[in-house]
C-alpha positions in Angstrom: -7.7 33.0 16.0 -4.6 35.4 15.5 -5.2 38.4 13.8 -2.0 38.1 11.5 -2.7 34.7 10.8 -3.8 34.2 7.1 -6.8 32.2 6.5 -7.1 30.5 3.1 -10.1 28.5 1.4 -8.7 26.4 -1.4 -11.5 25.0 -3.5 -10.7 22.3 -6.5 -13.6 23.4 -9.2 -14.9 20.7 -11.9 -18.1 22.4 -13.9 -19.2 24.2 -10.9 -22.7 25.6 -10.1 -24.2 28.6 -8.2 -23.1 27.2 -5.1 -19.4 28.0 -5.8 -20.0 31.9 -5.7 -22.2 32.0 -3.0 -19.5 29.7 -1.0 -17.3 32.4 -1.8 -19.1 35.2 -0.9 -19.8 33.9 2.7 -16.1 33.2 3.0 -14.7 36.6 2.2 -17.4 38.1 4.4 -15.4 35.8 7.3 -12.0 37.5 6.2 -10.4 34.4 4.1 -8.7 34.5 1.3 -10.0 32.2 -1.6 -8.1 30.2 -4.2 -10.1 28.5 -6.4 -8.7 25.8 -9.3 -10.7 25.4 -12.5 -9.7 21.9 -13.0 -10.5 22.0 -16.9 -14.4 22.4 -16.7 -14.6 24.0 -20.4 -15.3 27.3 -21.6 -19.1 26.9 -21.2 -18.1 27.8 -17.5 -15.2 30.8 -18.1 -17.9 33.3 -17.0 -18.2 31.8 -13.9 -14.4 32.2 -13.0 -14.4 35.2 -14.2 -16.8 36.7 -12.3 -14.8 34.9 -9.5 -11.8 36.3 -10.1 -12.8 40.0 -9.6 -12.4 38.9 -5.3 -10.8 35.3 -5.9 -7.4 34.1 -7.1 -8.7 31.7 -9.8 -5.8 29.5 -11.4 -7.0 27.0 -14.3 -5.7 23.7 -15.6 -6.7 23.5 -19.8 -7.7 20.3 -19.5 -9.5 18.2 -16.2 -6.5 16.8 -14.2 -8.4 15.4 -11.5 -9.1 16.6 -8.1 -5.6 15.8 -6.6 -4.0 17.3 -9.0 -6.3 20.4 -8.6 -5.6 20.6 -5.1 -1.5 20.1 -5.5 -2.0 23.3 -8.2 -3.9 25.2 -5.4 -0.9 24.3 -2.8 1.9 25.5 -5.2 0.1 28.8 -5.4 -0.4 29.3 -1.9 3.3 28.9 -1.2 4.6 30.8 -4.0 2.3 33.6 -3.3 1.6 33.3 0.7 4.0 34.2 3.2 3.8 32.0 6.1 2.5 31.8 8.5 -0.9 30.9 7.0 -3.6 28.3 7.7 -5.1 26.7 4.6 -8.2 24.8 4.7 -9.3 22.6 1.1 -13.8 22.6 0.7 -15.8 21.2 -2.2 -17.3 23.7 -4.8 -20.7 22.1 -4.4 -22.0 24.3 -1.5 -21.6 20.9 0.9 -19.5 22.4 3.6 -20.9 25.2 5.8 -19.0 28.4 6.6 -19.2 27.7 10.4 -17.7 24.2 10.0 -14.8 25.7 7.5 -14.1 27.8 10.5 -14.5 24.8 13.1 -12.0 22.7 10.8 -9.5 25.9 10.6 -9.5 27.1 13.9 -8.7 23.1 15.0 -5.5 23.7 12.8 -4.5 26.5 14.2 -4.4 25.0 17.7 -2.4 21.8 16.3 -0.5 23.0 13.9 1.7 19.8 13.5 -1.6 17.9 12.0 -4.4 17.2 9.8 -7.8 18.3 11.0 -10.2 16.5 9.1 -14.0 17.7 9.0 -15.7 14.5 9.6 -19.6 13.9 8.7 -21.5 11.5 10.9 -23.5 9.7 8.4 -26.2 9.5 10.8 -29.2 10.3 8.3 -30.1 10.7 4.8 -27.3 9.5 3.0 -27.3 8.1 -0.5 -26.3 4.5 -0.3 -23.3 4.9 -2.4 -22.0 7.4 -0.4 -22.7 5.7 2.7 -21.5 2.4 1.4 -18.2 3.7 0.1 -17.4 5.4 3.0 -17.8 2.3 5.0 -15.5 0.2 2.9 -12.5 2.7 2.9 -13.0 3.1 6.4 -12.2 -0.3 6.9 -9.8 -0.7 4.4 -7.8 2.3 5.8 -8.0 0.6 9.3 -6.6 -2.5 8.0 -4.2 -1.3 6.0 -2.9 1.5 9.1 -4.0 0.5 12.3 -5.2 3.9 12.5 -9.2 4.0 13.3 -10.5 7.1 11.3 -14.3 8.1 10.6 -14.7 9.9 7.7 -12.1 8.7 5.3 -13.2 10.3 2.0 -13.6 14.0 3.4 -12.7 16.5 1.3 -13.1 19.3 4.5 -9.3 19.4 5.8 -7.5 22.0 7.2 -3.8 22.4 8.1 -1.1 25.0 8.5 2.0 25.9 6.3 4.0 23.2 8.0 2.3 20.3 6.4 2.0 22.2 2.7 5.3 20.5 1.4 4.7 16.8 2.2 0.6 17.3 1.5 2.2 18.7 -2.0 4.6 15.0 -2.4 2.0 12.6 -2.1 1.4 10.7 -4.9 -1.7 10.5 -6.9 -4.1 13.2 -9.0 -7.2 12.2 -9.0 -9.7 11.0 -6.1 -6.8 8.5 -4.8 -4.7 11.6 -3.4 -7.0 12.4 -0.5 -6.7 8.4 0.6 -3.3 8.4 0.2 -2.7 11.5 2.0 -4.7 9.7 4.8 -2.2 6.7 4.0 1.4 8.5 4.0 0.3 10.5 7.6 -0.7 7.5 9.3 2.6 5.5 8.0 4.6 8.5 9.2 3.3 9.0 12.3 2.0 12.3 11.9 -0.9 13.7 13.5 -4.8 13.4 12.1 -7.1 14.7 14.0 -11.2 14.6 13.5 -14.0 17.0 14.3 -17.7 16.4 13.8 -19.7 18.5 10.6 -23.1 18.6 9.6 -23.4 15.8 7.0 -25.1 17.6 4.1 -25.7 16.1 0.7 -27.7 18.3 -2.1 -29.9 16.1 -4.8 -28.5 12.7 -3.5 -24.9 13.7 -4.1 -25.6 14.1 -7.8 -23.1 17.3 -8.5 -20.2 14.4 -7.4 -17.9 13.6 -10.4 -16.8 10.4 -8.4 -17.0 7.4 -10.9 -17.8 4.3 -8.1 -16.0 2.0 -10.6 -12.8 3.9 -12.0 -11.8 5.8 -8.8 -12.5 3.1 -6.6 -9.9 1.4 -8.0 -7.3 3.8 -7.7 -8.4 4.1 -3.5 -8.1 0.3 -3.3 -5.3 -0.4 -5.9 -2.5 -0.9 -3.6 -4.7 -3.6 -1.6 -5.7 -5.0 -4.9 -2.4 -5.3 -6.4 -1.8 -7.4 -2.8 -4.1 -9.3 -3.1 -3.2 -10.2 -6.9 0.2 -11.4 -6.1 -0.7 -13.4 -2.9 -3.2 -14.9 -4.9 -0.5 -16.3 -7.5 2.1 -17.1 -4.8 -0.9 -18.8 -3.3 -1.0 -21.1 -6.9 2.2 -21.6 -6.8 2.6 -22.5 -3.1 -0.8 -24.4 -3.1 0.1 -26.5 -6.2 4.1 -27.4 -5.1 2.5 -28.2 -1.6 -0.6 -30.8 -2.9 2.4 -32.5 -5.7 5.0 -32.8 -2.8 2.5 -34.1 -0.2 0.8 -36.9 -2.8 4.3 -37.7 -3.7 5.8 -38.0 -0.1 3.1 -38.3 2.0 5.0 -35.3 4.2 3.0 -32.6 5.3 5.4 -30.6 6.9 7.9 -30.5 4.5 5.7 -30.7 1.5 4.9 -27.2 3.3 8.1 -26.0 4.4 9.5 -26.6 0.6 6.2 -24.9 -0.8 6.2 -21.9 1.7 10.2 -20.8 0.4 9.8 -21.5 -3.3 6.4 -19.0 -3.2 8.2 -16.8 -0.7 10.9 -15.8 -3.3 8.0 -15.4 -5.9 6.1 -13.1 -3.5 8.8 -11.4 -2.8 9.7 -10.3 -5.8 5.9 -9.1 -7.0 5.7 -7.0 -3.8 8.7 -5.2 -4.0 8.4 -4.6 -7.9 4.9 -4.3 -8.1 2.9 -3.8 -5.3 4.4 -1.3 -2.9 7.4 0.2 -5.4 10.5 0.2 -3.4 13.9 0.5 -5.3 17.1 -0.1 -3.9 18.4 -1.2 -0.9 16.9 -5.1 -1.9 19.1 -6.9 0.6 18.0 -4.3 3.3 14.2 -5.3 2.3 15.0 -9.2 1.6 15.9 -9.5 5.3 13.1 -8.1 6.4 10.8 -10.0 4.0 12.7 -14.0 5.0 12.5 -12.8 8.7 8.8 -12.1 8.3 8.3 -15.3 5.9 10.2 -17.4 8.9 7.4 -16.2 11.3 4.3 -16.9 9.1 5.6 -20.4 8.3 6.0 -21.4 12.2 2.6 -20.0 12.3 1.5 -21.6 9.1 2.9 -25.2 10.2 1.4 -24.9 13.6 -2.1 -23.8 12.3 -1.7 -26.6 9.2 -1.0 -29.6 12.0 -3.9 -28.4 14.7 -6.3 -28.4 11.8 -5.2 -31.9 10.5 -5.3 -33.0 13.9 -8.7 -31.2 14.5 -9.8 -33.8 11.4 -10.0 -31.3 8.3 -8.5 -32.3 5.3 -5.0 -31.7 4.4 -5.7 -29.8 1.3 -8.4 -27.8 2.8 -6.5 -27.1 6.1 -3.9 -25.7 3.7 -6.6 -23.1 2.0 -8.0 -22.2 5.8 -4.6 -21.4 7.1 -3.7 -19.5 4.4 -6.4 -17.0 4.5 -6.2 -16.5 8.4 -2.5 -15.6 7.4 -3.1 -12.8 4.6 -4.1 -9.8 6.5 -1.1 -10.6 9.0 1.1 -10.7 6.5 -0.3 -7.5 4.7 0.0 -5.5 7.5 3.4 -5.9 8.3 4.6 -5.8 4.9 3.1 -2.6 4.4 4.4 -0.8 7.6 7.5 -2.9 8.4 9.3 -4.8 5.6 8.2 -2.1 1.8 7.5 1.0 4.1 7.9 3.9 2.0 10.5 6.6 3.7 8.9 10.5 3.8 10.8 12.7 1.1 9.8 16.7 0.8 10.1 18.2 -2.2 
């Protein structure tokens, strides 16, 4: 690693324990510097932080803003009181990463400076359930959603150099959303994440995490979920137009085709709005949107008609060709027709 090449720990800090100064110790005795943010832990923990901040640069929020928040405070300080160039790499407070994979993850940044390098654990043994299970589901989520295949989604072992500190600072969200949607703006924007194997260590069963499985799960999953709300009721409405136009004609393909535009203006409207927040340029986005909407009905006639064919019933066939249609249409909406353009800050 270069000698004049600055090496910062930046550690988000919610009622910490021991752990937090012995983390620290090790890392100063490795040369880094260490910025630590008390994200609002109370004053039953000031001596702690103080104690730190006789070696440490210890900034504090008054009240808990969450962890992304925490770690967008700890960025802010870094470039206001860093000069590049500078290699910053963001551990728990729990004790959970080791020193020598902080330096692993670090020195990986140094050599691709351009990307993330995420410290990914293995989850080969002992892990708590919750832990394993959630990591399973926004692995797969992420995958779906990107099209980019990454291990350990829910890290919180990343390193990265001073060119990625202002977008990493845009990304929306505070709490334990950020981190996914980091994940979520790279891979949309094409820019590098790269992985590295850690030792998967979990103290207690994971019992010093301030992750609430209900509450922050929702904020990972929301944009998905919002999705999945408003194809659900363009699904009503196309579902219900389609089963009163075929009983009245008797006309499958147009009681479809009529169906399919009516709900595509409602869906429309939900995802832009709702779902994926783009304003402006609607008529840039509406073409995009019919163009796509052309595509899925071809594909949605075609499927509709080889099922009745195949013997299923119309109103069923309608239900089985619709689901094998939603994650297409997902996809593409969310990297081709409501993708989100990069802004710095």
């Amino acid at each position: 690693m270069k000698e004049n090449m600055q090496k910062i720990v930046l550690i988000p800090a919610y009622k910490p324990q021991q752990e937090l100064t012995e983390l620290t110790a090790q890392l100063q005795q490795n040369g880094f510097s260490v910025v630590i943010v008390n994200d609002g832990s109370g004053t039953e923990y000031d001596l702690i932080f103080k104690i730190l901040s006789s070696s440490s640069h210890v900034i504090a929020h008054a009240e808990n803003k969450g962890k992304g928040q925490a770690l967008k405070t700890g960025m802010n300080y870094i470039r206001n009181h860093f000069k590049p160039p500078y290699l910053v790499v963001t551990a728990d407070a729990d004790g959970q990463h080791k020193i020598n994979d902080i330096i692993r993850v670090i020195h990986e940044a140094e050599l691709h400076p351009e990307s993330l390098i995420l410290g990914s654990r293995k989850f080969d043994k002992n892990v708590p359930f919750r832990s394993q299970f959630g990591n399973t589901m926004t692995r797969f989520v992420y995958q779906l959603s990107t099209g980019v295949k990454i291990h350990d989604t829910q890290t919180g072992l990343r390193a990265f150099s001073d060119k990625l500190i202002d977008r990493l600072i845009s990304v929306d969200g505070s709490r334990y959303e950020y981190e996914m949607n980091v994940l979520m703006e790279f891979a949309r924007n094409h820019t590098g994440i790269r992985e590295i194997w850690i030792e998967t260590v979990y103290l207690n069963e994971n019992a010093s995490s301030h992750f609430d499985a209900v509450r922050d799960s929702f904020r990972i999953y929301k944009e998905i979920l919002k999705f999945s709300a408003s194809s659900f009721i363009s699904f009503l409405m196309d579902y219900g137009l389609f089963c009163l136009l075929s009983a009245m004609t008797g006309m499958l393909v147009f009681s479809n085709i009529i169906a399919r535009v009516c709900s595509s203006v409602l869906n429309f409207t939900l995802n832009q709005k709702l779902v994926f927040g783009i304003k402006g340029n609607t008529a840039h986005s509406a073409l995009k949107y019919f163009s796509l909407a052309v595509v899925i009905l071809f594909c949605n006639t075609l499927i509709l008609k080889a099922l009745a064919i195949a013997g299923i019933r119309t109103f069923l066939a309608k239900i089985i060709t619709e689901i094998l249609l939603f994650i297409f249409s997902y996809v593409i909406q969310h990297h081709f027709v409501f993708r989100k353009e990069h802004k710095t800050i």
